[in-house]
C-alpha positions as CSV (number, residue, x, y, z in Angstrom):
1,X,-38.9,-32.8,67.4
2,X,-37.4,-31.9,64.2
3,X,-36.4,-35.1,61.9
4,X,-35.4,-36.5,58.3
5,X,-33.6,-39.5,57.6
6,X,-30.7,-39.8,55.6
7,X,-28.4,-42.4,53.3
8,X,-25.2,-42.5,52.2
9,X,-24.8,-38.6,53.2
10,X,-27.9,-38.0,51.0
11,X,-31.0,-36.7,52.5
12,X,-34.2,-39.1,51.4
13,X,-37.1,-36.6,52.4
14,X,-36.8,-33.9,49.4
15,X,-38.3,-33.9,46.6
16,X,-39.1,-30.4,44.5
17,X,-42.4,-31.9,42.9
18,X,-43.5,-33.3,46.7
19,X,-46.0,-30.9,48.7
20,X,-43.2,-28.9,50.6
21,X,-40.6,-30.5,48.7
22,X,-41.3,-34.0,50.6
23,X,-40.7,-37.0,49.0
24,X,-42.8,-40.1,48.6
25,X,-40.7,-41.5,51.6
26,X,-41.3,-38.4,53.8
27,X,-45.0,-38.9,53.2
28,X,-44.9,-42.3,54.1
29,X,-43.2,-41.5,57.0
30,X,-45.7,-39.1,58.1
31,X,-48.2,-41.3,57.6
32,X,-46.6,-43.6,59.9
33,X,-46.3,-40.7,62.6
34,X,-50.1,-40.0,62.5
35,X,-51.4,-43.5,62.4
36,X,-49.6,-43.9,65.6
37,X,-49.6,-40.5,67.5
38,X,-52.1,-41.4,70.1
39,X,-49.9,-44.1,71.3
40,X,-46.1,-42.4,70.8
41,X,-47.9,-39.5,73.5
42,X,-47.5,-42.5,76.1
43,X,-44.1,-42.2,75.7
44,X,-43.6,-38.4,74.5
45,X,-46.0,-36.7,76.7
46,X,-45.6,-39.1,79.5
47,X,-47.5,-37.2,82.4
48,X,-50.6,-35.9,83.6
49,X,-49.4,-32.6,83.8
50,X,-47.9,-33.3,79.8
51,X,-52.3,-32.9,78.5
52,X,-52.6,-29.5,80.1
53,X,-50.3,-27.8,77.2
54,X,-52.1,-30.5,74.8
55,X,-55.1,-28.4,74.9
56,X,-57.4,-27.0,71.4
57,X,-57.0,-23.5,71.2
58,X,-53.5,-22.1,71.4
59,X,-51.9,-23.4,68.6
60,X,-51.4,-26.5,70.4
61,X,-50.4,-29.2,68.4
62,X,-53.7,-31.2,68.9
63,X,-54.8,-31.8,65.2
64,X,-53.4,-35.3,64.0
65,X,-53.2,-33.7,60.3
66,X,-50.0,-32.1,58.6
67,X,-49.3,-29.0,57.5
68,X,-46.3,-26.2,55.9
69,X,-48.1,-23.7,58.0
70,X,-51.0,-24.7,61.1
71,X,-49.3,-24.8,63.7
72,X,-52.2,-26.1,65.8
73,X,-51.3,-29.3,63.0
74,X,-49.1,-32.7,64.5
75,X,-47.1,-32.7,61.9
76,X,-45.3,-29.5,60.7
77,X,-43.1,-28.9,57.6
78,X,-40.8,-26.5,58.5
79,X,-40.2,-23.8,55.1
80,X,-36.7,-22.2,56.3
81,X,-34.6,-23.2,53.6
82,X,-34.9,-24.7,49.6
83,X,-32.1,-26.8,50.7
84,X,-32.2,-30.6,50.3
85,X,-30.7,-31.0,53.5
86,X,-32.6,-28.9,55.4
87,X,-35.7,-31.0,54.1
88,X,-36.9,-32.3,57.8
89,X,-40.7,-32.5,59.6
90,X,-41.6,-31.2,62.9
91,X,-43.5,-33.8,65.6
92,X,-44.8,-30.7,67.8
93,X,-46.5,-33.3,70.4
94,X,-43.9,-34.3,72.7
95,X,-42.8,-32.5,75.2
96,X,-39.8,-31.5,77.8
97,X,-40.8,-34.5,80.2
98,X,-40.2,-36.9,78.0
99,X,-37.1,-39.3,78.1
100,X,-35.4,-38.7,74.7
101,X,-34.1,-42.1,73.6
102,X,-37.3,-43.6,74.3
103,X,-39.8,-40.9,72.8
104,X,-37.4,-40.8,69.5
105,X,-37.3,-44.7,69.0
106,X,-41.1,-44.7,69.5
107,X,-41.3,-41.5,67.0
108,X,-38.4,-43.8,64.3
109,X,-40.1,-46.5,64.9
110,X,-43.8,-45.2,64.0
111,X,-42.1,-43.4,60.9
112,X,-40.3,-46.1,59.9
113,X,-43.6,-48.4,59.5
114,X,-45.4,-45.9,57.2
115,X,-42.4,-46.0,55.3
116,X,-42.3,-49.6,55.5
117,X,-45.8,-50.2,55.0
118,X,-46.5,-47.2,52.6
119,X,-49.0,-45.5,55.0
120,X,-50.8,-42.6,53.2
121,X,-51.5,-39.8,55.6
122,X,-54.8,-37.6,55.1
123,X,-54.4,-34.9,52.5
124,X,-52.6,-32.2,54.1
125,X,-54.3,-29.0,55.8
126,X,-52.9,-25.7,55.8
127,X,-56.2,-23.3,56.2
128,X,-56.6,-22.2,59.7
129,X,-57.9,-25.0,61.5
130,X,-59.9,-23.0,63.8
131,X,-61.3,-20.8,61.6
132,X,-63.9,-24.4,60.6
133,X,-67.2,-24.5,61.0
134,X,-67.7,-26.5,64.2
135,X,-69.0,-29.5,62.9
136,X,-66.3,-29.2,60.5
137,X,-63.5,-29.0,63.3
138,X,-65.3,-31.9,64.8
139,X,-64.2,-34.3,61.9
140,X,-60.3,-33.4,62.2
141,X,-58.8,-36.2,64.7
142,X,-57.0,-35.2,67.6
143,X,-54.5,-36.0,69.6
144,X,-55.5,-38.1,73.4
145,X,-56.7,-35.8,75.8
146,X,-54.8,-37.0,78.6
147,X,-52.2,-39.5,79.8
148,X,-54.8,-42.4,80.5
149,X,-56.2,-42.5,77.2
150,X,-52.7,-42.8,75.8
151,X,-52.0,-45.6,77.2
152,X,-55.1,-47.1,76.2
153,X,-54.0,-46.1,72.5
154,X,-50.7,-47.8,73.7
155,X,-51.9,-51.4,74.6
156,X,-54.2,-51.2,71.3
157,X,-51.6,-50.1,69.2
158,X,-48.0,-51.3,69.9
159,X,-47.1,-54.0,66.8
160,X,-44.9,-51.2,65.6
161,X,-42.4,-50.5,68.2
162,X,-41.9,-54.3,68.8
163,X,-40.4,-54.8,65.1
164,X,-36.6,-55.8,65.0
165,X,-36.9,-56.0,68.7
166,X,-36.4,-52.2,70.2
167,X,-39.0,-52.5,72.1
168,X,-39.8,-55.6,74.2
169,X,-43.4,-56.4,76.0
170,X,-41.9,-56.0,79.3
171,X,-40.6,-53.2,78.6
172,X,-44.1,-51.8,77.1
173,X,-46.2,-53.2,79.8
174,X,-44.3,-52.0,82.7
175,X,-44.4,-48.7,81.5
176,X,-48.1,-48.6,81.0
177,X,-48.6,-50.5,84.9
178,X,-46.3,-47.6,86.4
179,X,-47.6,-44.8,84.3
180,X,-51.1,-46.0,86.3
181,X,-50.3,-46.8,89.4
182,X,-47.9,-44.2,90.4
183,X,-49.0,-41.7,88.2
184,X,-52.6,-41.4,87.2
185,X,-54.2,-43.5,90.3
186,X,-51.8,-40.9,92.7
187,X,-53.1,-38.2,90.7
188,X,-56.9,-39.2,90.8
189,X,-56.9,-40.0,94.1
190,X,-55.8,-36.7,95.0
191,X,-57.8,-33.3,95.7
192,X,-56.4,-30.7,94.0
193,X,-55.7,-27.3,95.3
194,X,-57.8,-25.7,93.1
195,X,-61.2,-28.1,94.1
196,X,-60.0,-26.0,97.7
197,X,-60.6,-23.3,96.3
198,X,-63.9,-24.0,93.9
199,X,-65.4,-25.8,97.1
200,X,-64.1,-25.5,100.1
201,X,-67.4,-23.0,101.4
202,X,-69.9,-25.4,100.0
């Protein structure tokens, strides 16, 4: 999900002097993106079947770092063009699934308080992530590993998207009660085809 923000007709997130020509603001908004991933994925990779493509290993966005170059990184600077306007950030987490207005408010919303509250993100990485020493790779946060923990990220961290009222707490807690219920619960419960076949002769 490719994004800048913009005033006046003049984009805010260039700056030549900025690591890959972000601005302070862009930073800050990064920051914002990061701080809050685990709990935007509640809302941008809303189903269980969203974590199997969320996965370490296949330049998978999993690593809650940026970068001008990992692509296995959250946060990605795209390098296209020297152009002010074409100054923008890749969030590589959500996917297809996702309802659009919702995941993008939660995404503004998340950006807008690290601009807000001047959120530093980590320094940025762009050496290949998986080329790191295990206990190295170990160190570098990650993304939720499915939707359960999420929303567990969600009902821990959800200040944000209530600000100025775009999201309300019925809103929020419904979401996370459904997502349970009639997702997660009717997963779990379930056997899955291929515990068939793993077990089926035992």
């Amino acid at each position: 999900c490719h994004q800048s923000l913009w005033k006046g007709g003049e984009p805010l997130f260039f700056d030549e002097k900025g690591y890959g020509g972000l601005s302070d603001m862009a930073r800050w908004y990064i920051g914002g993106l990061l701080k809050h991933a685990p709990s935007i994925l509640a809302f941008a990779a809303p189903t269980t079947n969203s974590y199997k493509r969320l996965v370490p290993g296949y330049e998978a966005p999993v690593n809650l770092v940026y970068s001008q170059r990992n692509r296995s990184a959250c946060v990605r600077i795209p390098l296209y063009s020297k152009s002010p306007k074409a100054k923008r950030l890749e969030f590589r987490c959500p996917d297809p699934s996702a309802n659009p207005y919702i995941a993008f408010a939660a995404m503004l919303m998340a950006g807008l308080d690290g601009v807000q509250n001047r959120i530093e993100p980590p320094d940025p990485v762009d050496k290949d992530l998986y080329d790191l020493e295990p206990e190295e790779l170990a160190a570098v946060p990650q993304v939720p590993g499915s939707l359960d923990e999420s929303l567990a990220a969600l009902e821990a961290d959800q200040d944000y998207l209530l600000a100025g009222g775009v999201f309300t707490q019925d809103v929020i807690d419904t979401w996370i009660t459904y997502k349970r219920e009639n997702e997660i619960d009717a997963v779990r419960l379930r056997p899955h085809p291929w515990e068939f076949y793993l077990y089926y002769d035992i």
